[in-house]
C-alpha positions as CSV (number, residue, x, y, z in Angstrom):
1,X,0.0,0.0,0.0
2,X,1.2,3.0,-0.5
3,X,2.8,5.2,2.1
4,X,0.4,7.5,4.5
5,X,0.1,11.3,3.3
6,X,1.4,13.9,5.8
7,X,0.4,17.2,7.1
8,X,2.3,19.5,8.5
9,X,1.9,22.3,11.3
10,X,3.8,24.9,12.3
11,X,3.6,27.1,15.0
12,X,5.6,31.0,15.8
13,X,5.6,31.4,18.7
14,X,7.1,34.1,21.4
15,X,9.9,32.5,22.2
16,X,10.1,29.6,20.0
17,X,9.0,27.6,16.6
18,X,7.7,24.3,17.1
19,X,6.6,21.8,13.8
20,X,4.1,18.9,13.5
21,X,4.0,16.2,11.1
22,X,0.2,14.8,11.2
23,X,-0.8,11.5,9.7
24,X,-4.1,9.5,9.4
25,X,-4.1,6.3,10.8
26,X,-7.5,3.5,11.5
27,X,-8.1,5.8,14.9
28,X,-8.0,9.3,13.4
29,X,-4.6,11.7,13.1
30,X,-1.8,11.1,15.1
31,X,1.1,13.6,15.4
32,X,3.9,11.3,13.7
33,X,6.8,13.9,14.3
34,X,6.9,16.8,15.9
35,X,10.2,19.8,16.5
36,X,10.9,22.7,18.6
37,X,13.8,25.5,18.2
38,X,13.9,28.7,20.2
39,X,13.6,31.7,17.9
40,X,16.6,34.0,20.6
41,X,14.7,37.1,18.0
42,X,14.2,39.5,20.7
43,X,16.2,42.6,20.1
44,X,16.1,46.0,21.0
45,X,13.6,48.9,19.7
46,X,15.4,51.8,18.1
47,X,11.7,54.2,17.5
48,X,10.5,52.8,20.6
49,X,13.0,52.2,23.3
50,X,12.5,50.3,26.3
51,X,8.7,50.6,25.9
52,X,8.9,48.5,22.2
53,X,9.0,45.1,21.7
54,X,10.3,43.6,18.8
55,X,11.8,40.5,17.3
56,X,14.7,39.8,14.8
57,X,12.4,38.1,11.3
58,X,15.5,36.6,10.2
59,X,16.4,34.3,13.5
60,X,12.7,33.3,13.3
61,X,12.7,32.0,10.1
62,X,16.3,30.4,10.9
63,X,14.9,28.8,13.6
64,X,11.8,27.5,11.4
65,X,14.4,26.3,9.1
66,X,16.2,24.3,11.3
67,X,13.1,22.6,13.1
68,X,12.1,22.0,9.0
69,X,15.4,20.6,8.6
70,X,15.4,18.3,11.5
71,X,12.3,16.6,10.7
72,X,12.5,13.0,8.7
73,X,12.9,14.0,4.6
74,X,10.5,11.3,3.4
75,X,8.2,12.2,5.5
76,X,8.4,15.9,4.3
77,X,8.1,14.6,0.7
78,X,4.7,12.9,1.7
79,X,3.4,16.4,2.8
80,X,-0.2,17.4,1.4
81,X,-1.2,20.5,3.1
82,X,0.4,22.9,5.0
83,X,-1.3,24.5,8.5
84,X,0.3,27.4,10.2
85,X,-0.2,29.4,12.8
86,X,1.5,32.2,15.2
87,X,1.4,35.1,18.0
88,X,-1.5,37.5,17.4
89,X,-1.7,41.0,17.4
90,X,1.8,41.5,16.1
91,X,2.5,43.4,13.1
92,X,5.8,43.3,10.5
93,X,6.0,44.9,7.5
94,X,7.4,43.9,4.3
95,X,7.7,44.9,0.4
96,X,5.7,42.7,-1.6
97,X,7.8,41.5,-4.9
98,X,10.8,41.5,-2.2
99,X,9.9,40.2,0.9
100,X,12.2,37.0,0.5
101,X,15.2,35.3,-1.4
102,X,15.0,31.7,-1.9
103,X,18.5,29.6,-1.2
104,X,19.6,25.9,-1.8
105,X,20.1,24.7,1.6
106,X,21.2,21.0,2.6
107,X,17.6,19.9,2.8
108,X,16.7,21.5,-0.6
109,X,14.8,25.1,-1.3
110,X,14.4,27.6,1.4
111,X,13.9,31.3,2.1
112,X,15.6,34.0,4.0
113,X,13.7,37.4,4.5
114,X,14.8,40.5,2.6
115,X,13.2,43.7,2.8
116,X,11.3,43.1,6.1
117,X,11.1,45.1,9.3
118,X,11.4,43.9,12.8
119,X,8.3,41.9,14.5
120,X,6.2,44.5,16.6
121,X,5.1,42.0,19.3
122,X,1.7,41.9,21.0
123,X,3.7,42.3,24.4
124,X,5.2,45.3,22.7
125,X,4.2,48.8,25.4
126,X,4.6,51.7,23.1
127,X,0.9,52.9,22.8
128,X,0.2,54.6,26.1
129,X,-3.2,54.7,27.5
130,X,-3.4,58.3,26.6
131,X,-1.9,57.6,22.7
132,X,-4.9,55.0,22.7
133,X,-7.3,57.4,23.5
134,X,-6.5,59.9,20.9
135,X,-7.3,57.2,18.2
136,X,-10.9,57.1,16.6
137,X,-13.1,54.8,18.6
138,X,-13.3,51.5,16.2
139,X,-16.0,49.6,15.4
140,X,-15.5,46.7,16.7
141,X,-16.6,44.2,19.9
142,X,-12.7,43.9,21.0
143,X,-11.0,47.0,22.6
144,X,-7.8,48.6,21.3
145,X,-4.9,47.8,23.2
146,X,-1.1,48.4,22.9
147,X,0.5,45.4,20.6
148,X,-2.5,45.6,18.2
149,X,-1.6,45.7,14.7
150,X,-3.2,48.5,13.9
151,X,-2.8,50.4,17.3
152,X,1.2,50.1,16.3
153,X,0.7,51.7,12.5
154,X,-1.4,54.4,14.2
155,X,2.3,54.7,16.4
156,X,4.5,54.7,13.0
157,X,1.9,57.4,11.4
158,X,2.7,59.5,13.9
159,X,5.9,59.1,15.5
160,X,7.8,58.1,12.3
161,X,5.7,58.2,9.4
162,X,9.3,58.0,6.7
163,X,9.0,54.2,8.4
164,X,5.8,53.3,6.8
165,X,7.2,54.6,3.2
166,X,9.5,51.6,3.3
167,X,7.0,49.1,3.1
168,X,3.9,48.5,0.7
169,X,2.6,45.3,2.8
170,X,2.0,44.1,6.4
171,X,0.6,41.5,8.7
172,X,1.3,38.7,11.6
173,X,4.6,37.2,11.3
174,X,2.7,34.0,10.3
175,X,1.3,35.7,7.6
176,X,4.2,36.8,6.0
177,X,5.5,33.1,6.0
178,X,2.1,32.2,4.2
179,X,2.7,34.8,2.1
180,X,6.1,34.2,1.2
181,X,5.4,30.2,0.6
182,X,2.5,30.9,-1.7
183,X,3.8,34.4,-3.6
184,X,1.0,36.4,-2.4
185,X,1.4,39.6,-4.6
186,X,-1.1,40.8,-1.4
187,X,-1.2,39.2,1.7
188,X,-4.4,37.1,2.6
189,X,-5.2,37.1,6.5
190,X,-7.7,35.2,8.7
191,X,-10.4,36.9,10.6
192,X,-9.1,35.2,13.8
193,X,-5.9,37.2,13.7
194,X,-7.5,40.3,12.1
195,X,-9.5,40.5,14.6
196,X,-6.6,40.5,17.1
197,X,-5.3,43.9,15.2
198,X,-8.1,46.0,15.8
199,X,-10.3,48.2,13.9
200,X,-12.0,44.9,12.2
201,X,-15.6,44.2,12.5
202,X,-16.4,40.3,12.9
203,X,-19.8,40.2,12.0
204,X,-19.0,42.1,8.6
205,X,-15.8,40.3,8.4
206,X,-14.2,43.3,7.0
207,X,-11.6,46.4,8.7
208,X,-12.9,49.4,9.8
209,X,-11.9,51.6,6.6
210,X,-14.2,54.3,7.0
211,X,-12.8,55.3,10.0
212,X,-9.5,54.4,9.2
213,X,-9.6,56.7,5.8
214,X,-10.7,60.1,8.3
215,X,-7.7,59.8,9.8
216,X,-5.1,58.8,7.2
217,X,-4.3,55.6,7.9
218,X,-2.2,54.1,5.3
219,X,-5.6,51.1,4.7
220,X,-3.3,49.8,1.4
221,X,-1.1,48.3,4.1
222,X,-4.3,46.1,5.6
223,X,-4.5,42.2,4.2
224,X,-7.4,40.7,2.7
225,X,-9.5,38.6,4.9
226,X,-10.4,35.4,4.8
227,X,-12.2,32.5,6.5
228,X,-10.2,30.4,9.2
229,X,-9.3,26.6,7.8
230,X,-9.8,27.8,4.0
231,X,-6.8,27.6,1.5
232,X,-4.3,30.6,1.2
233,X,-2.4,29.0,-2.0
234,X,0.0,26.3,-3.1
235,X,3.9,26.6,-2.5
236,X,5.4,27.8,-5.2
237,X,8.5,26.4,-4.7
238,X,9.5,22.9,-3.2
239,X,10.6,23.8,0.2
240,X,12.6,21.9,2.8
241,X,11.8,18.5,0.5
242,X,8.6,19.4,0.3
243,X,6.6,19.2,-2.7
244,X,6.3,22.7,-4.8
245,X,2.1,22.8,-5.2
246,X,1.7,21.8,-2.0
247,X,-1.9,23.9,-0.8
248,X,-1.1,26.4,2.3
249,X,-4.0,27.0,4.8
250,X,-4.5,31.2,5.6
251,X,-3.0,31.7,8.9
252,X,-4.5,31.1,12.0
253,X,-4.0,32.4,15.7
254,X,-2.1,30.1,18.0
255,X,-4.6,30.2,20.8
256,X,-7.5,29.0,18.1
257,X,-4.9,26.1,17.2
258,X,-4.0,25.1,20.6
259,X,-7.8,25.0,21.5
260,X,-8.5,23.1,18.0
261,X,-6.3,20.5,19.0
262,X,-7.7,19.1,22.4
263,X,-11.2,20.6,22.3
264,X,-13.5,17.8,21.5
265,X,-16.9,18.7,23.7
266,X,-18.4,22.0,24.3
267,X,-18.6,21.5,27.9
268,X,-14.7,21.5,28.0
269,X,-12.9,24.6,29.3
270,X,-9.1,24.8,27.6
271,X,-6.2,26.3,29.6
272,X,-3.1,27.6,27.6
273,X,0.0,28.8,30.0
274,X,2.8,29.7,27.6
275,X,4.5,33.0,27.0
276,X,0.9,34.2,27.8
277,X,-1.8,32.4,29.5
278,X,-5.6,32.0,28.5
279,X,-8.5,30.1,29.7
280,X,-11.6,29.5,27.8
281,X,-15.2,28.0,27.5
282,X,-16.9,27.8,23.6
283,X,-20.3,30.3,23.5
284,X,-23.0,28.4,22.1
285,X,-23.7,28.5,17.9
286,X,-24.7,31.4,17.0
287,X,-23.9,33.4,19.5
288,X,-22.5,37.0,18.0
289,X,-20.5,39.5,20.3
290,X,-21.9,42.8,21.7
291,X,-21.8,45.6,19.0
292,X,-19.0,47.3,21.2
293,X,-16.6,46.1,24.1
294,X,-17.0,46.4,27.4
295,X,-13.3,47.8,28.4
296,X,-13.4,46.8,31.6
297,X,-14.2,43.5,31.1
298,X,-11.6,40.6,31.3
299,X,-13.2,38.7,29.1
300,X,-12.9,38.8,24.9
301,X,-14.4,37.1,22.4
302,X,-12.2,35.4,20.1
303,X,-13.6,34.1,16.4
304,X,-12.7,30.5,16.5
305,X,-13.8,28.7,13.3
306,X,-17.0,27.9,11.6
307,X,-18.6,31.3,12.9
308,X,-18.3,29.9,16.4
309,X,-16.5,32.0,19.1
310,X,-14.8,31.5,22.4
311,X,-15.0,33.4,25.7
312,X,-11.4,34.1,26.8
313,X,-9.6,35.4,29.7
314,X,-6.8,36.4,27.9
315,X,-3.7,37.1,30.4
316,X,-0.6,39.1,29.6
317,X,1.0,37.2,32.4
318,X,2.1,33.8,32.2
319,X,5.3,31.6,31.7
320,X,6.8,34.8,30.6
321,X,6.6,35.9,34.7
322,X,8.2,33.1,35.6
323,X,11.1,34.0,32.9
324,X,11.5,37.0,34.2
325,X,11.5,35.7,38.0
326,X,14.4,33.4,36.6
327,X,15.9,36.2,35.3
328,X,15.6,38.4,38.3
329,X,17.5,35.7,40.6
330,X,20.4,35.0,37.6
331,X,20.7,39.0,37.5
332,X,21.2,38.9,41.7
333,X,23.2,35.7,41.5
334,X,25.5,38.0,39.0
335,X,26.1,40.7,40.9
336,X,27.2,38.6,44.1
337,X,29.6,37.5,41.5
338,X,28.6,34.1,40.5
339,X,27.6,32.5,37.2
340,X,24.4,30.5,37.1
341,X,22.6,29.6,34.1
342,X,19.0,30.5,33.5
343,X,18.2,27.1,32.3
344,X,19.3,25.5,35.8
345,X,17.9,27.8,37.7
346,X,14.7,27.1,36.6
347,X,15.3,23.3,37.1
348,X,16.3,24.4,40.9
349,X,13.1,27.0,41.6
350,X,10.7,24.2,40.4
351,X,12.4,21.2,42.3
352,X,12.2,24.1,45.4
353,X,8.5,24.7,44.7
354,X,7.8,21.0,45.0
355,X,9.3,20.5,48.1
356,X,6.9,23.1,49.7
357,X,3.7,22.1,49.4
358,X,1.9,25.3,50.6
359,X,3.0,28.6,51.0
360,X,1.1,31.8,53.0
361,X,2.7,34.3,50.4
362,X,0.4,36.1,48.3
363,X,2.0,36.8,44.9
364,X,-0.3,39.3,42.4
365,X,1.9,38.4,39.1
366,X,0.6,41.0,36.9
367,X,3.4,42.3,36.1
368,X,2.9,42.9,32.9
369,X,-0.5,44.7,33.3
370,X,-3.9,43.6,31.7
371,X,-5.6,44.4,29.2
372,X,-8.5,45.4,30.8
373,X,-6.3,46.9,34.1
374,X,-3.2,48.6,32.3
375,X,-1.9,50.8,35.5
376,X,-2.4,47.6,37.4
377,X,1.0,45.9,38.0
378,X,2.5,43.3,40.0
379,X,2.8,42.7,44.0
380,X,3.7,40.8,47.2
381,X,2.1,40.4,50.1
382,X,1.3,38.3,53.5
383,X,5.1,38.3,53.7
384,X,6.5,36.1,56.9
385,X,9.9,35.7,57.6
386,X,9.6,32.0,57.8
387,X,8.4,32.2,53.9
388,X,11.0,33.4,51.9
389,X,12.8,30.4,50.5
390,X,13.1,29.8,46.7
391,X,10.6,27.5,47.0
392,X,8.3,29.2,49.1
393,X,8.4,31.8,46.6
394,X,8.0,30.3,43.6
395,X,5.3,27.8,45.0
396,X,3.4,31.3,45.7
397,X,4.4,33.0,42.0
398,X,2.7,29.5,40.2
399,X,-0.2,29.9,42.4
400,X,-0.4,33.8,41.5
401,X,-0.4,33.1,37.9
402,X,-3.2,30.4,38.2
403,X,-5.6,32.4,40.9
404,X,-5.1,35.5,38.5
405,X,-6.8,33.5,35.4
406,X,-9.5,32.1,37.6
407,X,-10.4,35.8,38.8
408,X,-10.6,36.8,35.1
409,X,-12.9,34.0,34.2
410,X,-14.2,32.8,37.3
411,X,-15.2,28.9,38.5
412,X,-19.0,30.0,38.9
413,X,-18.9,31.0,35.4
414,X,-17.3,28.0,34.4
415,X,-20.1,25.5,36.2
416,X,-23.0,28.2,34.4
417,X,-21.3,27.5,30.9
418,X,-21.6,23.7,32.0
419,X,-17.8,22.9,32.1
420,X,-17.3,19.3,33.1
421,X,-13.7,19.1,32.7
422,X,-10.2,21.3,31.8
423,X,-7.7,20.4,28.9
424,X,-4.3,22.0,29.9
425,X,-2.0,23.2,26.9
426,X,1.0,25.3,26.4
427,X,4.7,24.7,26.8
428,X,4.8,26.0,30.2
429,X,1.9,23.8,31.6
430,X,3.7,20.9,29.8
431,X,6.9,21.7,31.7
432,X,6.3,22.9,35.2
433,X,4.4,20.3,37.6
434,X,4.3,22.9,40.1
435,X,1.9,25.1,37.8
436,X,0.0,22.1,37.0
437,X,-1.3,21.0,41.1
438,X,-2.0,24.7,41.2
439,X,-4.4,24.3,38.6
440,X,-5.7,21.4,39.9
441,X,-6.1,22.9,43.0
442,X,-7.5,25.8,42.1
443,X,-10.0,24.5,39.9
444,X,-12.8,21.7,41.1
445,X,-13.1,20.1,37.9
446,X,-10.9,16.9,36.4
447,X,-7.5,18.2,34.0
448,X,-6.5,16.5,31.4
449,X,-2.9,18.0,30.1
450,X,-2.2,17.8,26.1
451,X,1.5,18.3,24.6
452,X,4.1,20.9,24.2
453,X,3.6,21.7,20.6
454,X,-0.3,22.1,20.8
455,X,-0.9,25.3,18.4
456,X,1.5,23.6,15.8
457,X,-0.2,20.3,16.1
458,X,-3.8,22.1,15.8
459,X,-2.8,23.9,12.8
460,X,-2.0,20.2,11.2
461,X,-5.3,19.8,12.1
462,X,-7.1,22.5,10.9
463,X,-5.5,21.2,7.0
């Protein structure tokens, strides 16, 4: 018989790129091969300065290129369709006949960005509430935050509007990869992730250009939309070993993927910890979002796919607080003049946490703000003496990050909606046991946990 086809999934992420290979088999798909390389793309912000957030394009698609390069050859020559998906709200912009050159590598045909900008992250800071609030109110159930897409053009428009002339196309970072694999002469986007940059009305399924237009927004730069799950294109190029023709799905958001990969019943709640954390129940079919948000409200509604949409509390803090704890205590270990590296520290805060099973401390991680709280930061209290250990800490810092989703979405809401059970995702779920009692702690409902490359798997999927 002849060998099975393959799909494959890919997923950019924050920190890192992870790859699926999907397969049919008797019982359904099963992930056949999957592989993960850290992207190390954040760099500094020259416009922005310490408030910006960006990442280096060209050590993203390096590190996609090497997690394609690892994977098994024939099994990349078996490949049918291609899923991907990656961080919302971010924005990079590109020129459209230029926005790649295609090498011979050792695994055959790949591409290296050319004339592309840096990635504006969605954890990127530079829109202040009061820039935010001189921007025409959009039209559009999800408010405007700083990160958004089109929040961060608005920023370029009027801080450094020579930037803009650089550039005749924009979108996601996972759009420009579909774009580049397919030779969009315009870059096609799904209404998940258009949705994530603002000014975009779901119901309509189509950007707020009216508005935009008053106050001269450059709206060439916006992608076409198009439905979640439908086909973007074919590769127009073998790539990696796989086969040129090869049709491309538009890209999806990674928290729709990760949810699309474990969410079988609509009485399951999903619980993503990564770089960012989310928790979520599906609304029932049908159900449409208010006409406009409620910005004081700490839950959105995300499109998911077929129409359908999911109630989210979507945190800004997650495993990204516990990198920056790690990084705290390497900065300290530095200056008392020793060398540790952040990789075993972790090991040793987690294997501390463990070993204390409760701890008094009260850790509010918001250290990043919320969405729907922006001047609300981070803090520490019910100190005792006796409580200060690494472990006592960091027992109290996994707790904080848990108990701080639950306020946002709340267990009484969870039993209304009918949730019998919670499917945990997201690589830092997957790696830290000490995050996952706290969730079963916090939560009176059975957890079942999924796998570290969730989004990339549920992009396979999705194809």
């Amino acid at each position: 018989s002849p060998e099975p086809t393959c799909a494959l999934g890919i997923d950019l992420g924050t920190t890192s790129v992870k790859a699926a290979l999907v397969t049919g088999t008797e019982r359904g798909l099963a992930l056949a091969q999957s592989c993960s390389r850290e992207t190390q793309a954040h760099t500094d912000s020259l416009e922005a300065g310490p408030q910006g957030m960006e990442q280096n394009v060209q050590r993203i698609i390096r590190a996609l290129n090497e997690c394609l390069a690892a994977l098994p050859q024939q099994q990349l020559q078996r490949v049918t369709h291609i899923g991907i998906s990656g961080q919302m709200h971010g924005v990079v912009f590109w020129k459209s006949a230029k926005g790649c050159k295609w090498t011979e590598c050792g695994t055959g045909p790949a591409f290296e960005p050319q004339d592309v900008s840096h990635l504006v992250t969605w954890q990127d800071g530079r829109c202040s509430p009061t820039f935010l609030s001189s921007l025409p109110l959009p039209q559009s159930h999800v408010s405007l935050a700083t990160g958004f897409g089109c929040a961060t053009v608005y920023w370029y428009l009027k801080k450094s509007p020579d930037f803009l002339k650089a550039y005749d196309a924009a979108g996601t970072i996972q759009d420009y990869v579909v774009a580049m694999l397919c030779d969009l002469k315009k870059p096609l986007m799904s209404v998940q992730n258009a949705a994530s940059w603002g000014y975009f009305n779901s119901r309509s399924k189509s950007w707020n250009t009216d508005i935009l237009k008053k106050s001269g927004f450059p709206v060439h730069l916006l992608p076409e939309v198009g439905d979640p799950g439908s086909i973007a294109g074919r590769t127009t190029c073998a790539w990696h070993g796989i086969p040129k023709g090869v049709k491309v799905g538009i890209a999806l958001g990674d928290f729709q993927c990760s949810v699309y990969s474990c969410l079988t019943e609509r009485t399951d709640a999903v619980l993503n910890i990564s770089t960012s954390a989310q928790l979520t129940i599906s609304m029932p079919p049908g159900f449409q979002p208010p006409e406009t948000p409620d910005p004081s409200s700490a839950v959105t509604y995300f499109p998911y796919f077929s129409g359908d949409y999911l109630a989210v509390a979507a945190s800004l803090n997650g495993g990204n607080v516990l990198a920056t704890f790690v990084g705290m205590v390497a900065q300290w270990t530095q200056e008392l003049g020793l060398q540790v590296q952040e990789s075993a520290i972790y090991t040793r805060i987690i294997q501390a946490a463990l070993a204390q099973n409760h701890s008094k401390l009260s850790v509010h991680p918001t250290v990043f703000g919320e969405r729907h709280i922006p001047e609300q930061l981070g803090s520490v209290t019910n100190i005792a003496a006796s409580e200060l250990s690494l472990g006592h800490v960091t027992r109290a810092l996994c707790r904080g990050i848990v108990q701080n989703l639950c306020s946002m979405l709340p267990v009484q809401r969870l039993r209304d909606a009918g949730v019998g059970r919670i499917l945990g995702s997201g690589s830092a779920l997957a790696r830290n046991e000490v995050l996952r009692q706290e969730v079963e702690r916090t939560f009176p409902f059975p957890v079942v946990y999924g796998k570290d490359v969730d989004a990339a798997l549920g992009a396979a999927m999705v194809m």
